[in-house]
N, C-alpha and C positions, 0 to 999 in steps of 0.2 A: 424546428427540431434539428434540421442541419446544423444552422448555426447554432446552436448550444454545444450539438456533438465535434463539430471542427473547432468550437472557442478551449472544448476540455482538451482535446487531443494536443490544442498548439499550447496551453498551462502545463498539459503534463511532460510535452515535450522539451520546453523551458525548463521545468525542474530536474529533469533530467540531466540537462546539460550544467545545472550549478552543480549538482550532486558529483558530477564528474571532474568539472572544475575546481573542487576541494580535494580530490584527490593526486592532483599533479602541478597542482600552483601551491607554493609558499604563502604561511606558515602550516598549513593545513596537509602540507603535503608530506611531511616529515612525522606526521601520526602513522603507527602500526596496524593497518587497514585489517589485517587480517585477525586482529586481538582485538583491537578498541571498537566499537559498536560504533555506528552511524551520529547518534546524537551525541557521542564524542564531539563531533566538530562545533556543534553548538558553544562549549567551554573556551574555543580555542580566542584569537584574535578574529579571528574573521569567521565568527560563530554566524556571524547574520546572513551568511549565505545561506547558509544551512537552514536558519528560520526561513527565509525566503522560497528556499526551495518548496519548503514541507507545506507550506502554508499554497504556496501556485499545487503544487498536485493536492490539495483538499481541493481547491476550487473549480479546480478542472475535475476532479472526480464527481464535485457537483455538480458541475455543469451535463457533464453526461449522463451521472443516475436521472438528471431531468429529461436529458435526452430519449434516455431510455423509457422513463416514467410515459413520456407524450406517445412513443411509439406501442405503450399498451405492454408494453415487454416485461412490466414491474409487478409483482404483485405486493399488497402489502406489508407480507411478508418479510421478502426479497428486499425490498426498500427501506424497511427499516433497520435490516442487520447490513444493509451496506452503508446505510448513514451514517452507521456506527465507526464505519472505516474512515469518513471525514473528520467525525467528532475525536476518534483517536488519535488523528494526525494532527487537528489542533492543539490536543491534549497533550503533544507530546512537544508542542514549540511553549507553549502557557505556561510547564513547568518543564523547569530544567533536569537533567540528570544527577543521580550524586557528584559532586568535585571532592573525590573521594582526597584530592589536597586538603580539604576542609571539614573533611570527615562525612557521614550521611545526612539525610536532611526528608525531610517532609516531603519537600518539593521532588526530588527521588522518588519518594516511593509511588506519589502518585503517576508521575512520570512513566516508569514500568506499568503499573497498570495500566494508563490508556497504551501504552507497546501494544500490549496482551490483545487488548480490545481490536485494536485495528489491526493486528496480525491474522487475527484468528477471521474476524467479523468479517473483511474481504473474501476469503476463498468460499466461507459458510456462505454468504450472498450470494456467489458466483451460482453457484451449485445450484442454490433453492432458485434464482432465476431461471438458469438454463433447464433443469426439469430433465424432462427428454423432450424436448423440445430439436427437430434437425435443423440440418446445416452450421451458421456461424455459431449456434447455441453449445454445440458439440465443441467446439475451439474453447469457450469462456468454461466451461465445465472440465476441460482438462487442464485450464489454466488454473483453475480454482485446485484440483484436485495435484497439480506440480507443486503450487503454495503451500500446502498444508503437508507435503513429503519433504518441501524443505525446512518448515516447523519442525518436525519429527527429532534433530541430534538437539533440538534447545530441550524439547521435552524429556528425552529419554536422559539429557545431560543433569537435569534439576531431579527428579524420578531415581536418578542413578547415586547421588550423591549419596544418601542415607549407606547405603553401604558401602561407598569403596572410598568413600570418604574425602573425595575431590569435587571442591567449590565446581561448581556447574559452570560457570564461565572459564575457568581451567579445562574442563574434559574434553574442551572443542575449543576448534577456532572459532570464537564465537565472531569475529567482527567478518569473514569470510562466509557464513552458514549465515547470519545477518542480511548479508548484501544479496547473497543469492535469492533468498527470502521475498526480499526487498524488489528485487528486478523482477521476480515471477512475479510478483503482487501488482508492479507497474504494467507487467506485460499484458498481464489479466484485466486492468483497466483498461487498454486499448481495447483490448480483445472486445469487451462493452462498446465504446465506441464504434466500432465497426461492425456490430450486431445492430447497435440503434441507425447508421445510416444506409445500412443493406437493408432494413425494415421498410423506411423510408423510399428508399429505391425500387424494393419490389410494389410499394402498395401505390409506387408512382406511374408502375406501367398494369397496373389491374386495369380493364374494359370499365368504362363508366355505362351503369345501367341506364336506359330509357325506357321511359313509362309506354 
């Protein structure tokens, strides 16, 4: 169980680091971070970081829902609506975004959708896991619950349109409300990881009973 939760933690923090590394290396670095969405870079020349990146944190997020799964910390539940947050993340390298150079596309719309799925389904997992459940459980449920405060300008931004008449992705910075999104959503996966190996830790110093 260690080892699954240290193998996700060092995936996620690899991704981490390409994810940043598009943002201050050429030709990736000259996109408008705080307007263009994240799978923007996908489009770019060196879009395959980008796939790489997405694809190591699904893998490291599975590695530690396992993590977690072994340490009893999972419930059905819980486990399934954060699968959901791998399945999105794959979903989201599988089909590209619209190149809106090219006009809209299938492959778009599905795209959004799993966004949707894996934005939402992490912080909902977090939550239903941690319960009221103390200590480290307390951290991942405020993680989950930061997640879903920084959803909040997308939703009120798409909700808002109908009447003031400004495309949702105009009424914010969407590519800055995006990232923050994004880093809670990372932060919140650690946050698991270090719930699954302080489980571990504590059930490693319990008294072993004798008959």
């Amino acid at each position: 169980m260690r080892a699954l939760a240290a193998l996700g933690v060092a995936a996620v923090l690899t991704s981490l680091g390409l994810y940043a590394s598009l943002h201050v290396l050429p030709p990736s670095a000259d996109l408008d971070w705080t307007r263009r969405t994240i799978s923007q870079y996908a489009l770019m020349p060196d879009g395959w970081v980008f796939d790489v990146a997405t694809l190591l944190l699904a893998a490291g997020s599975a590695a530690i829902l396992a993590a977690l799964r072994r340490a009893g910390r999972l419930g059905r539940g819980a486990l399934t609506v954060l699968a959901l947050w791998v399945v999105g993340l794959v979903g989201v390298v599988w089909f590209e975004k619209h190149n809106w150079q090219a006009g809209p596309s299938m492959s778009g719309d599905v795209h959004r959708v799993f966004s949707v799925v894996a934005f939402l389904s992490l912080p909902i997992g977090a939550l239903l896991a941690a319960g009221r459940a103390p200590g480290t459980a307390r951290w991942v449920a405020a993680g989950g619950v930061v997640s879903l405060l920084c959803f909040t300008p997308i939703l009120w931004a798409v909700l808002a349109q109908s009447w003031t008449g400004v495309r949702w992705w105009h009424a914010i910075p969407l590519g800055t409300v995006e990232r923050l999104l994004g880093l809670a959503e990372v932060v919140t996966v650690l946050l698991l990881a270090v719930w699954a190996l302080r489980t571990d830790r504590i059930r490693g110093r319990a008294p072993v009973m004798s008959d």
